[in-house]
C-alpha positions as CSV (number, residue, x, y, z in Angstrom):
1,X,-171.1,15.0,70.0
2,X,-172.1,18.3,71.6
3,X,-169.5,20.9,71.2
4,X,-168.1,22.5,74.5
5,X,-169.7,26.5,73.7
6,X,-172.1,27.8,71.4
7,X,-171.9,31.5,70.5
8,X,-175.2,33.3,68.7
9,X,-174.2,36.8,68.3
10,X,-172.6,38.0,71.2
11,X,-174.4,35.0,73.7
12,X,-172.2,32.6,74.4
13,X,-172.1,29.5,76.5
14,X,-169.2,30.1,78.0
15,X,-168.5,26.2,79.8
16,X,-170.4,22.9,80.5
17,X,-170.0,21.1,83.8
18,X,-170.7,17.0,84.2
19,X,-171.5,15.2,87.5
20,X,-171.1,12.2,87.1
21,X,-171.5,8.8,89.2
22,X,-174.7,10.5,91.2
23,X,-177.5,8.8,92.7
24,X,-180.2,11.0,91.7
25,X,-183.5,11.5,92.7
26,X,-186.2,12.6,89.9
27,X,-188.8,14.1,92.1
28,X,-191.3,11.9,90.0
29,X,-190.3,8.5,92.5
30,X,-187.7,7.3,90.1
31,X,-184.1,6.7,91.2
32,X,-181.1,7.1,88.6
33,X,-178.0,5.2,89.7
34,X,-174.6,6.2,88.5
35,X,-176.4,9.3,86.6
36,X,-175.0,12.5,85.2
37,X,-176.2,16.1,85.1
38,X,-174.9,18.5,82.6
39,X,-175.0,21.9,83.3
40,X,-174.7,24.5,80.8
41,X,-173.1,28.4,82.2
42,X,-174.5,31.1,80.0
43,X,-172.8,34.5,79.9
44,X,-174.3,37.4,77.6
45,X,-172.9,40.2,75.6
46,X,-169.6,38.3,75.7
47,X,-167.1,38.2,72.7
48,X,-166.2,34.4,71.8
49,X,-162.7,33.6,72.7
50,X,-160.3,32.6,70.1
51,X,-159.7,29.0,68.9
52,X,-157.1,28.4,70.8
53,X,-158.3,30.2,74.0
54,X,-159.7,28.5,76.8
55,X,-163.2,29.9,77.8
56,X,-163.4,31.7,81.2
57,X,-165.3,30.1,83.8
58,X,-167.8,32.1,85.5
59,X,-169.5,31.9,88.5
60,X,-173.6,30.2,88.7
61,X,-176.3,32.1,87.7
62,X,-179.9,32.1,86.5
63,X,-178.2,31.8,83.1
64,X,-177.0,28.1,83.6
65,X,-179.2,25.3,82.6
66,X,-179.4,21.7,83.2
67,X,-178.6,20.2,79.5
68,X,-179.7,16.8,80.6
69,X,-180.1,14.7,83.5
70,X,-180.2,10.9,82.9
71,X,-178.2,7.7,83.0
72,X,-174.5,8.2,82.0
73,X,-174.0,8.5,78.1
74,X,-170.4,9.5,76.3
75,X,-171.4,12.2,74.2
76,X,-170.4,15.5,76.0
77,X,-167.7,17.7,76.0
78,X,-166.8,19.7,79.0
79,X,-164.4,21.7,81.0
80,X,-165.1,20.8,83.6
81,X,-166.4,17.4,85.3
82,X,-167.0,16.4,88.6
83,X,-166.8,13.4,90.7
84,X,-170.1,13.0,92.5
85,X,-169.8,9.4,93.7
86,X,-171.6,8.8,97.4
87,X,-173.8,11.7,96.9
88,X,-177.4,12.2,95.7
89,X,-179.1,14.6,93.8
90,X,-182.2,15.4,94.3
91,X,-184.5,18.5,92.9
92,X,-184.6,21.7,95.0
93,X,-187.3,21.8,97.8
94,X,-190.5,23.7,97.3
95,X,-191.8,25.3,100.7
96,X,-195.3,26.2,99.5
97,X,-196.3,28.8,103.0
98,X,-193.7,30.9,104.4
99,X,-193.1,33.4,106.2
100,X,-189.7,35.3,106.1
101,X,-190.4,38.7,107.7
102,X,-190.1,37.7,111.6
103,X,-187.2,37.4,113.8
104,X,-187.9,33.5,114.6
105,X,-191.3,31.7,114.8
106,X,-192.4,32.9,118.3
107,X,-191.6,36.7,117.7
108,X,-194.1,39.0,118.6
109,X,-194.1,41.0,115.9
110,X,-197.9,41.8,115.9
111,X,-197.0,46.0,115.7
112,X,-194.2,46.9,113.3
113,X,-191.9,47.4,116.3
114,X,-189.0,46.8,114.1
115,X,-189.5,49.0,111.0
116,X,-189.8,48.4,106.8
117,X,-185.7,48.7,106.2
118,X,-184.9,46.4,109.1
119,X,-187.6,43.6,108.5
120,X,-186.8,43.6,104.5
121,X,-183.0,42.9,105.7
122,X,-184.6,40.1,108.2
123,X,-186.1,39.1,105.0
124,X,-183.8,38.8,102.7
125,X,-181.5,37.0,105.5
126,X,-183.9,34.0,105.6
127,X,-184.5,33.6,102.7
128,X,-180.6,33.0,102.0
129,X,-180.8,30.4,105.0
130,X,-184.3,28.9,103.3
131,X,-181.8,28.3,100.1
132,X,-178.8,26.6,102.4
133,X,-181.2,24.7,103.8
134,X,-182.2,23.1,100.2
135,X,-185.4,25.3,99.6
136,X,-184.7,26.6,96.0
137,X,-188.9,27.9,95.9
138,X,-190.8,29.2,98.3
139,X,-194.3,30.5,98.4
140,X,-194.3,34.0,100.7
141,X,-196.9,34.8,102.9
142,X,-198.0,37.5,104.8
143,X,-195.5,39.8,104.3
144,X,-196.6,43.5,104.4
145,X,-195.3,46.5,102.9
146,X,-194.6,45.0,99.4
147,X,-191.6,43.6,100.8
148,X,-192.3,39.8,99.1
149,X,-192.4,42.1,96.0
150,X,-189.1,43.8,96.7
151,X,-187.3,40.2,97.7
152,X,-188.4,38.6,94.5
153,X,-187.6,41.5,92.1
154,X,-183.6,41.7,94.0
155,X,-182.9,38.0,93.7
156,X,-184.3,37.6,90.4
157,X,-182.2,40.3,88.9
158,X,-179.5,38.7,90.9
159,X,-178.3,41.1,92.8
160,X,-178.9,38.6,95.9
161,X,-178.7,35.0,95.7
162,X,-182.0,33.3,96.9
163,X,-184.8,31.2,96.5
164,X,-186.9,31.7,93.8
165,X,-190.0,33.6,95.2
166,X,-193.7,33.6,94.6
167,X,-195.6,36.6,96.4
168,X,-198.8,36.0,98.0
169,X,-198.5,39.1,99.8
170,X,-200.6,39.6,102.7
171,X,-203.2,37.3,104.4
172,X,-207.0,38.3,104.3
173,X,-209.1,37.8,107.4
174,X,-212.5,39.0,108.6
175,X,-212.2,42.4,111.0
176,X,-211.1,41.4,113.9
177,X,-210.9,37.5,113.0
178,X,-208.0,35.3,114.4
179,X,-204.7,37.0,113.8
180,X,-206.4,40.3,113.6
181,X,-203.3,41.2,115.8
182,X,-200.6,40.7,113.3
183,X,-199.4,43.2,111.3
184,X,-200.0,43.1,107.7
185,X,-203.1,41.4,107.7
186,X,-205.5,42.8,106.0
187,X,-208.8,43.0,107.8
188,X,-212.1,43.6,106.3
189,X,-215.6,43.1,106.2
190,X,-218.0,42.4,103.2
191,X,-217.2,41.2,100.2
192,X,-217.0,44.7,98.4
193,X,-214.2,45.6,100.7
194,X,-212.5,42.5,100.2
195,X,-212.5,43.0,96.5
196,X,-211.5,46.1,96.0
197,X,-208.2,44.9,98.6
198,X,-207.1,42.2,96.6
199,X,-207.7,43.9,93.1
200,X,-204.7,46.6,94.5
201,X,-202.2,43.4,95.7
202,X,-203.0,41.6,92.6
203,X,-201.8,44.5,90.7
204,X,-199.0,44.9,92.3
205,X,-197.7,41.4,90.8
206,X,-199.1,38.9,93.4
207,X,-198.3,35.3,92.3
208,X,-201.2,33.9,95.1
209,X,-203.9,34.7,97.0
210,X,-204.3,33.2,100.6
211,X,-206.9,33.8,102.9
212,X,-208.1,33.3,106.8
213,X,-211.4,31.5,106.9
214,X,-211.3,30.2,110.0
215,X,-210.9,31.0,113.7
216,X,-210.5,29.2,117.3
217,X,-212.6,26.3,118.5
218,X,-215.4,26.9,121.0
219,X,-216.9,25.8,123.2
220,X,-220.3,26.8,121.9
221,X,-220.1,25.6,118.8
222,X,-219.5,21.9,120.0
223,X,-215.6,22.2,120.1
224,X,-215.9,23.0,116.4
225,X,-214.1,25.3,115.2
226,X,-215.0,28.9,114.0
227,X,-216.5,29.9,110.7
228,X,-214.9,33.6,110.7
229,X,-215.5,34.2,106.7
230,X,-219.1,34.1,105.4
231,X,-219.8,31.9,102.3
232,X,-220.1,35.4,100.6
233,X,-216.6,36.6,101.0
234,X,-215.2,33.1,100.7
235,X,-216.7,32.8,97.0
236,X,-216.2,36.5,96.2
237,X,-212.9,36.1,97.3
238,X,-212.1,33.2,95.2
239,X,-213.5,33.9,92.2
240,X,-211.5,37.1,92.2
241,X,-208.9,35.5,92.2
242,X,-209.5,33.1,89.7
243,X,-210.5,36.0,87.8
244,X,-207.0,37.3,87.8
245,X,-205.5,33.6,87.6
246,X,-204.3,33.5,90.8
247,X,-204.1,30.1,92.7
248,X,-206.1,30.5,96.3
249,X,-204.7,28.6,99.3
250,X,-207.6,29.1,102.8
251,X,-206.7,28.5,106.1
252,X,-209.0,26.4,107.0
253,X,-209.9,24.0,109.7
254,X,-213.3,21.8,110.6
255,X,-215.9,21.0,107.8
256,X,-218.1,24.1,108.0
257,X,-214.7,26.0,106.8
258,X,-213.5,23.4,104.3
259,X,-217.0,22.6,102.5
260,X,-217.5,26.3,101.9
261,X,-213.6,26.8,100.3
262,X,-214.1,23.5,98.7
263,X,-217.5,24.4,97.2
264,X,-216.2,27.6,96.2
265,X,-213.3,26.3,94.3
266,X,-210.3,26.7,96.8
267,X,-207.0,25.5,95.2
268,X,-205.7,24.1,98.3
269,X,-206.2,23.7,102.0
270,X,-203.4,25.0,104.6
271,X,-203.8,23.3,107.6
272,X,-206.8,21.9,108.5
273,X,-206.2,20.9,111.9
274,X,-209.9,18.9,111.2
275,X,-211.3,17.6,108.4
276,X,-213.5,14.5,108.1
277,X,-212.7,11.8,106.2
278,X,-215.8,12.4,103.8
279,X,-214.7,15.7,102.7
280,X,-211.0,14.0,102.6
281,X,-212.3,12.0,99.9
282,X,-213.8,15.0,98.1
283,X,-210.8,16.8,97.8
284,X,-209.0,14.0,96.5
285,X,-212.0,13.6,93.6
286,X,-212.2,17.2,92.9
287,X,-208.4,17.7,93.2
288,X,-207.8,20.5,96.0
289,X,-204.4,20.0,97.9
290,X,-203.7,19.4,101.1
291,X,-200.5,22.0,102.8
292,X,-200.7,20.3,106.7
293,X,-197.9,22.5,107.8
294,X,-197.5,19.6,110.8
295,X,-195.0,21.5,112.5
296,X,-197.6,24.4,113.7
297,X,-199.0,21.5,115.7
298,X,-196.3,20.1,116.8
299,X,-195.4,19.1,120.2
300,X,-198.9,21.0,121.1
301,X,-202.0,19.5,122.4
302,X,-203.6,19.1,118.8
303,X,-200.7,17.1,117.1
304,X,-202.3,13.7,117.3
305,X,-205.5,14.6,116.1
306,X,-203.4,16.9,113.4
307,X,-201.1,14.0,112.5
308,X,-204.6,11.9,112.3
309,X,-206.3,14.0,110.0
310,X,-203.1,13.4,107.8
311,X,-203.0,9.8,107.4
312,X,-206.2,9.8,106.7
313,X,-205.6,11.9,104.1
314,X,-203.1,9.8,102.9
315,X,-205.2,6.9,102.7
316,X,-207.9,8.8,100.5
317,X,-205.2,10.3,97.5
318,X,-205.5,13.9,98.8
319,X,-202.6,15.5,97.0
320,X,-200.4,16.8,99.6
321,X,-197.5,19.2,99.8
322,X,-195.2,20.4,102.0
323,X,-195.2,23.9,103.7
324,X,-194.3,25.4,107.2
325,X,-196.1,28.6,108.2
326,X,-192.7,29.6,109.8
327,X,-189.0,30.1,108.2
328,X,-188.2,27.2,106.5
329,X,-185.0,27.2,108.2
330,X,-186.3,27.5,111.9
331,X,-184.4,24.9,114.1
332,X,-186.7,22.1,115.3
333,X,-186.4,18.8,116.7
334,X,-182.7,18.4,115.5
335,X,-183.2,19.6,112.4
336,X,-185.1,22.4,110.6
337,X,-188.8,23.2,109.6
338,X,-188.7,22.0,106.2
339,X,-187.4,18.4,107.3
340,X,-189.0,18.2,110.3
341,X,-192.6,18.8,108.1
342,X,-191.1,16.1,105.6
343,X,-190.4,13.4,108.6
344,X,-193.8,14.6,110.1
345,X,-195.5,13.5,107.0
346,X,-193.6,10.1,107.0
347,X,-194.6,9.7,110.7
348,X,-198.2,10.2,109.3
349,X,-197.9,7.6,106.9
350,X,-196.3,8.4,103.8
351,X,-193.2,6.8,102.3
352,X,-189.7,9.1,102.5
353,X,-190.2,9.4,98.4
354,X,-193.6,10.1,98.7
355,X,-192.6,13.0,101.3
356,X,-189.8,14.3,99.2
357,X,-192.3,14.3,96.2
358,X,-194.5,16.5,98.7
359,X,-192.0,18.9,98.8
360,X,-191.0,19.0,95.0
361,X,-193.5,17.8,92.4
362,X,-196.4,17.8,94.3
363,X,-195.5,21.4,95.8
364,X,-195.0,22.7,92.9
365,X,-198.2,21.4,91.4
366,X,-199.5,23.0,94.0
367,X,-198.1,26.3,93.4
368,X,-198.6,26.2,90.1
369,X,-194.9,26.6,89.3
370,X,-192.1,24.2,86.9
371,X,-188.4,25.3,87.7
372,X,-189.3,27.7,90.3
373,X,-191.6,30.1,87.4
374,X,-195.1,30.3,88.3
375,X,-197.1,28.9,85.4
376,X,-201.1,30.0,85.0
């Protein structure tokens, strides 16, 4: 029988918790009916109470853990248990590209018109609603001024309750490339330049690298759509990163973009408004991941061919995960941005596990993390 608290030196484990009667959802496809979960709440430096004293219950914190998850067994003692019956449990959402520094998703924030103190508190703000929205990891992008950095450090010391974060800090793009307008890119030209740009984020604790490699369709190139990086910066780029151990994500679109970033050993594609069903299938053999972010093409002009792209995907084992480009939390279509991408995906052809499997064990796959900490 396992004993109600532990104490090793001054750690003790102050209280247990059981759920009980739970439908629960693995995030590996398998459904536990009537399940328990048994959390464990951790407290340090504390003295053990007495025999006869009842431990104090205290409040959740990185400290707890879950003990054991699994189909109901009598051999737990706790203070506390918990009547869970109609509900299910499922593991925390994964949003694996977000952005958390804007005011909503159409702001135009492409000058810092609203200043380092204010956007870290717009920050920090959405991440809390990315968390009541389910989203217990979430992969930051774009964010200037080492506030990912800042947001990460604050909730992991708990001195704010979030998400867990992994900073990719900003984006890289060629000078004057598509987004060149938005503040905190990181424009440059050449591969040197590039370099020497992400060897001063890396070491500043990025988690992630992501990068721009593509641009607008045109006209002139067939209605295909831009090539903005050269194959030279794209494979510097990379291998810099794998260098440091630092999973790449491209935005790319069309095959030009996503042979060269598959070629070069890309980790995973974001977007890819276009990609033909024979590079499809070479992702899926060579295992790079597929981040759609569906709801950037939403309700626009390209959402068929978007949605398209997916199923097709679908149908050829690309691994795919789920991620927005916007707050997680933005309202859309009844819902918010993380759902909505979820019911995209089912629209597009995948089952509602498969989808929540996107947004858990596949995204974090994908983000190379287990329990929101990044593994290399």
């Amino acid at each position: 029988r396992r004993t109600l608290y532990e104490v090793v030196g001054k750690e003790i484990i102050m209280s247990r918790t059981i759920y009980k009667n739970a439908r629960i959802i693995t995030g590996t496809g398998e459904v536990i009916e009537n399940g328990m979960i048994v959390v464990n709440h951790k407290q340090k430096d504390f003295e053990a109470p007495a025999p006869d004293e009842k431990p104090v219950k205290i409040a959740p914190s990185t400290g707890d853990t879950i003990e054991y998850v699994g189909a109901w067994a009598d051999c737990w003692e706790a203070e506390e248990t918990v009547d869970v019956s109609g509900n299910t449990v499922l593991p925390g959402l994964i949003d694996c590209a977000a952005r958390l520094d804007t005011l909503y998703a159409g702001a135009d924030d492409y000058v810092d018109n609203i200043g380092i103190a204010y956007r870290t508190y717009i920050s920090y703000r959405n991440a809390a609603e990315a968390l009541n929205c389910g989203v217990t990891t979430l992969r930051a992008q774009g964010m200037p001024n080492n506030i990912y950095i800042a947001l990460k450090n604050a909730i992991n010391k708990t001195m704010f309750f979030g998400p867990s974060i992994l900073a990719t800090g900003p984006i890289y793009a060629v000078t004057a490339g598509k987004g060149h307008e938005k503040y905190g890119l990181i424009e440059c030209s050449g591969t040197d330049a590039f370099r020497a740009q992400m060897r001063i984020h890396v070491s500043r604790g990025l988690e992630g690298v992501t990068l721009q490699v593509t641009g607008d369709r045109l006209a002139t190139l067939g209605g295909e759509y831009n090539k903005e990086m050269s194959d030279a910066e794209i494979n510097a780029l990379i291998k810099q990163a794998a260098g440091a151990e630092k999973p790449t994500a491209v935005r790319a679109s069309g095959d030009l973009s996503v042979d060269s970033c598959i070629k070069a050993g890309a980790h995973c594609i974001q977007e890819g408004y276009w990609i033909g069903e024979a590079l499809l299938t070479k992702m899926a053999e060579r295992g790079v991941a597929y981040v759609p972010c569906l709801v950037t093409s939403a309700g626009t002009e390209m959402e068929a061919e978007h949605k398209a792209v997916v199923s097709a995907a679908i149908r050829a084992g690309v691994k795919i995960a789920v991620g927005t480009e916007i707050l997680p939390s933005e309202p859309m279509a009844g819902t918010v941005a993380v759902i909505r991408e979820m019911e995209l995906l089912v629209e597009a052809g995948m089952s509602p596990m498969e989808a929540i499997q996107a947004a858990t064990t596949s995204a974090a796959k994908v983000c190379k993390c287990k329990a929101g900490v990044l593994e290399n």
